[in-house]
C-alpha positions in Angstrom: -3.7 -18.4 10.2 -2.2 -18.0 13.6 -3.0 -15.1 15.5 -1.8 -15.3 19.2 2.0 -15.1 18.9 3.1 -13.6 16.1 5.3 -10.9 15.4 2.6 -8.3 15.6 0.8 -9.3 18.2 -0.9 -6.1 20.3 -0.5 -3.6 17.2 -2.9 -2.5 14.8 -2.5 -1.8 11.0 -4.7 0.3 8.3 -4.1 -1.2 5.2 -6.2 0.9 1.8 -7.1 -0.5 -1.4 -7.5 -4.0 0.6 -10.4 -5.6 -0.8 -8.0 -7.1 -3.8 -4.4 -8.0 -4.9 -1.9 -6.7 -2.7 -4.1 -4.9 0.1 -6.2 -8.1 0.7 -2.6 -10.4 0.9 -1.8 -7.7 3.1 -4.6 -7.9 5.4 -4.5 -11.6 6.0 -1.0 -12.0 6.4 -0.6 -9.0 9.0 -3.4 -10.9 11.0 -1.8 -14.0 10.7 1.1 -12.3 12.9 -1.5 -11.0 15.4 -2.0 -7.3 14.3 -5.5 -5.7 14.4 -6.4 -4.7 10.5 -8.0 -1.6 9.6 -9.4 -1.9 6.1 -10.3 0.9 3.2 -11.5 0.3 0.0 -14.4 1.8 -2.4 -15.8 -2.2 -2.6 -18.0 -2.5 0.4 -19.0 -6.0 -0.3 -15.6 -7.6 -1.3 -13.6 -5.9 1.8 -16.1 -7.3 3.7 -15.8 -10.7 2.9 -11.7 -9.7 3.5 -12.6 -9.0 6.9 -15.2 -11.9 7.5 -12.5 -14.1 6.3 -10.0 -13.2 8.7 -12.5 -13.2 11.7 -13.3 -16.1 10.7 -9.6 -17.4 11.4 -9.8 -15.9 14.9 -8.5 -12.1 13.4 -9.4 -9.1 14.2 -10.8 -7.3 11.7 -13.0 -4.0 10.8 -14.1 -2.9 7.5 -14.2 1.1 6.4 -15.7 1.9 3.0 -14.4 4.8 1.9 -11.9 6.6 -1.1 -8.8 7.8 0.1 -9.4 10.8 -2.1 -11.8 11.9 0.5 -10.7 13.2 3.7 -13.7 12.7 5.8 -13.2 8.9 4.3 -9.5 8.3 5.9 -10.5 10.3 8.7 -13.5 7.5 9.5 -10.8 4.4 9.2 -8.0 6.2 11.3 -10.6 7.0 13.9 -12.1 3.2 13.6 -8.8 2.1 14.4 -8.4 4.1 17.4 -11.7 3.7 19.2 -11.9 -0.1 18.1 -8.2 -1.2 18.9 -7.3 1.6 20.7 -4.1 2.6 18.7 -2.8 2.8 15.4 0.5 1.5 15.2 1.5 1.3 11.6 0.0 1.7 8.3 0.1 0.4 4.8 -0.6 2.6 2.4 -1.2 0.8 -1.1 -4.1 2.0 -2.6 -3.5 3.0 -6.3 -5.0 3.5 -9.1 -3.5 3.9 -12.9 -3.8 3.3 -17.0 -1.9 3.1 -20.5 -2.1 5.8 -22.9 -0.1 8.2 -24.8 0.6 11.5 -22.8 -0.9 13.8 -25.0 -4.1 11.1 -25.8 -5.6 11.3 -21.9 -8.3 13.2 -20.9 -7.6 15.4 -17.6 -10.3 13.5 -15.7 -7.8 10.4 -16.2 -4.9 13.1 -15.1 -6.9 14.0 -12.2 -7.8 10.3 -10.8 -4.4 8.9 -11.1 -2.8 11.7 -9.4 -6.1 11.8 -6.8 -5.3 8.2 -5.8 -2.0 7.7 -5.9 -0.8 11.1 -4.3 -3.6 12.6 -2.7 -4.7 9.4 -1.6 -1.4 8.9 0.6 -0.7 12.1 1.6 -4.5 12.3 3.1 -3.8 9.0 4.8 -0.4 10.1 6.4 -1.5 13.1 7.4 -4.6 11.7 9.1 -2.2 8.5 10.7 0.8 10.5 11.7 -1.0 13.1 14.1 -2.3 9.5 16.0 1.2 8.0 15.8 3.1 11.0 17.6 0.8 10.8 20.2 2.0 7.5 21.2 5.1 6.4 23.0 6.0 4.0 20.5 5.7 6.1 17.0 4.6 4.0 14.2 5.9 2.3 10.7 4.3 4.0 7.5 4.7 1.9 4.0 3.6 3.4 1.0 3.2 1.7 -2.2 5.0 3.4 -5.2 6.1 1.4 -7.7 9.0 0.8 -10.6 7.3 3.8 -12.1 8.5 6.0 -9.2 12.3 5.2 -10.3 12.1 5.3 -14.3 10.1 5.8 -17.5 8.1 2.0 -17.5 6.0 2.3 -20.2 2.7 3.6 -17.9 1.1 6.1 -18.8 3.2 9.2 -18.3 1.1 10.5 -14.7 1.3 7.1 -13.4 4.5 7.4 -13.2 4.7 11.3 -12.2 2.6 10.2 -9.3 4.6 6.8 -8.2 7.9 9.7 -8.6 5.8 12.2 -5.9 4.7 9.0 -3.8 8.9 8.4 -3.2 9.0 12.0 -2.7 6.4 12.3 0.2 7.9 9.3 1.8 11.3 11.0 2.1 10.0 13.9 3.5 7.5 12.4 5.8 10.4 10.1 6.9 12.9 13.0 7.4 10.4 15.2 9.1 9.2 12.7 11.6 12.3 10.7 12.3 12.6 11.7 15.4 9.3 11.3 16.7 10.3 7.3 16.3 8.1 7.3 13.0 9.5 5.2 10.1 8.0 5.7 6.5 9.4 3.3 3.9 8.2 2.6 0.1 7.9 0.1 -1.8 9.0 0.4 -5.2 6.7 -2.3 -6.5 7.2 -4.2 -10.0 4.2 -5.8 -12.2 2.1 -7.7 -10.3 -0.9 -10.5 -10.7 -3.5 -7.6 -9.7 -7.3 -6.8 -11.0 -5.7 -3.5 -12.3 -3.2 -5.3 -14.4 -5.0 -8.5 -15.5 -7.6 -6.4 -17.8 -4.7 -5.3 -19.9 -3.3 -8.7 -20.2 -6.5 -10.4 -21.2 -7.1 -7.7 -23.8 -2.7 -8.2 -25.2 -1.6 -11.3 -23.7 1.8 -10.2 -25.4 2.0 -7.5 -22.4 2.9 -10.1 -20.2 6.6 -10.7 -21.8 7.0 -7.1 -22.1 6.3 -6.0 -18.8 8.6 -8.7 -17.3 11.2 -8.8 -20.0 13.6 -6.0 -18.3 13.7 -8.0 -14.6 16.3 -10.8 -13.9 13.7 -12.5 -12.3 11.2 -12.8 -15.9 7.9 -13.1 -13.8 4.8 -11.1 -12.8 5.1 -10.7 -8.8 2.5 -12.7 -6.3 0.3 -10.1 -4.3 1.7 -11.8 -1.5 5.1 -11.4 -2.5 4.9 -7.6 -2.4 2.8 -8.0 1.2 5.7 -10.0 2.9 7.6 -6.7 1.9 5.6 -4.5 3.5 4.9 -6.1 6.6 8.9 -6.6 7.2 9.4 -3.4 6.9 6.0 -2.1 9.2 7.5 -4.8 11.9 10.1 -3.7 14.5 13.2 -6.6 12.1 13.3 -3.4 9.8 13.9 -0.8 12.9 16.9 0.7 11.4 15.0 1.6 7.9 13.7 4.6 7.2 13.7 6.8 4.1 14.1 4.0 1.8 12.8 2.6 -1.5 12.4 -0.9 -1.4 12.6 -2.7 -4.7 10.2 -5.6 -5.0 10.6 -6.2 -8.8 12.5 -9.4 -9.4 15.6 -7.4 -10.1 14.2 -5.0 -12.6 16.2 -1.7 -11.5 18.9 -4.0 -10.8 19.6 -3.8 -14.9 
């Protein structure tokens, strides 16, 4: 890693759900281009070794264990950032959580979680980051992580992909409310991806593999990195003139 001229330098990030997959590529990579990372997840001992690592390389790093569910939980890691780094210049919000199942076969508690994580999660995070970024000359760069899901019917289960649909919506609005304020808020309209919450299924139905890749012209399961070089584009000032937007990383799946 290189920290002292990258494209980030003198900014600072909170990335959530970093202690794995695409939040932990996330993390190293925006410290690699000098940014300060902020760092949520529920795992206290494997975002730790996320932060230790990039430390390590000369980062700088904290750690905030916490559920994005909770608001006092957000609140901790947007206030780190700002009495640690002293701003919070952008933020990655990526935490998810989901299953498979028929509609009618899932218990409400499974209803409640997925929606919990993936909506509530990132609207308690912008609405904790935003108030932060309009007090600050330079506004800020918001990504959320929606997914294929948020575009069409993939074959999740059927809240998965309700809440990936009202992650895109948020965006939009946060994006077209706080334009002006110089605040960008971009998603990410993620395809299937090498990640802990994905792997279980595929060592359990190897078969899922083809399946899940079969409708993309590139026939592949992403790289968490691959999705994180998406992310911090868009978060960096080369993406100043994108707002609003869903970003397909998906090897070409809603191309088709």
């Amino acid at each position: 890693m290189t920290h002292k001229a990258g494209t980030l330098q003198g900014k600072t990030v909170m990335i959530t759900g970093a202690s794995s997959g695409i939040g932990a590529a996330a993390a190293r990579l925006f410290a690699a281009e000098g940014a300060a990372v902020v760092l949520m997840a529920r795992r206290e001992d494997r975002l730790r070794e996320v932060a230790e690592e990039i430390r390590a390389a000369d980062g700088a790093a904290i750690s905030v264990v916490g559920d994005v569910e909770r608001t006092e939980d957000v609140e901790r890691a947007v206030s780190g950032a700002v009495e640690t780094f002293g701003s919070l210049d952008m933020a990655f919000n990526n935490a998810g959580w989901g299953t498979v199942g028929a509609l009618h076969e899932l218990d409400e508690e499974v209803y409640d979680k997925i929606m919990g994580v993936n909506v509530r999660g990132v609207w308690n995070c912008m609405r904790r980051q935003i108030p932060v970024m309009l007090r600050q000359a330079g506004g800020g760069a918001i990504v959320n992580t929606s997914s294929t899901a948020g575009s069409f019917a993939t074959g999740a289960a059927a809240p998965y992909v309700a809440a990936k649909h009202a992650v895109l919506g948020l965006t939009r609005a946060a994006a077209a409310e706080y334009g002006k304020h110089r605040i960008r808020v971009n998603a990410l309209m993620v395809g299937s991806t090498r990640t802990e919450l994905l792997t279980p299924h595929l060592e359990k139905s190897p078969e899922l593999e083809q399946a899940v890749t079969a409708r993309a012209i590139q026939p592949r399961l992403a790289d968490p990195e691959e999705v994180a070089q998406a992310a911090l584009w868009l978060c960096s000032d080369r993406a100043s003139f994108i707002t609003g937007a869903a970003v397909p990383v998906d090897g070409g799946c809603s191309a088709i």
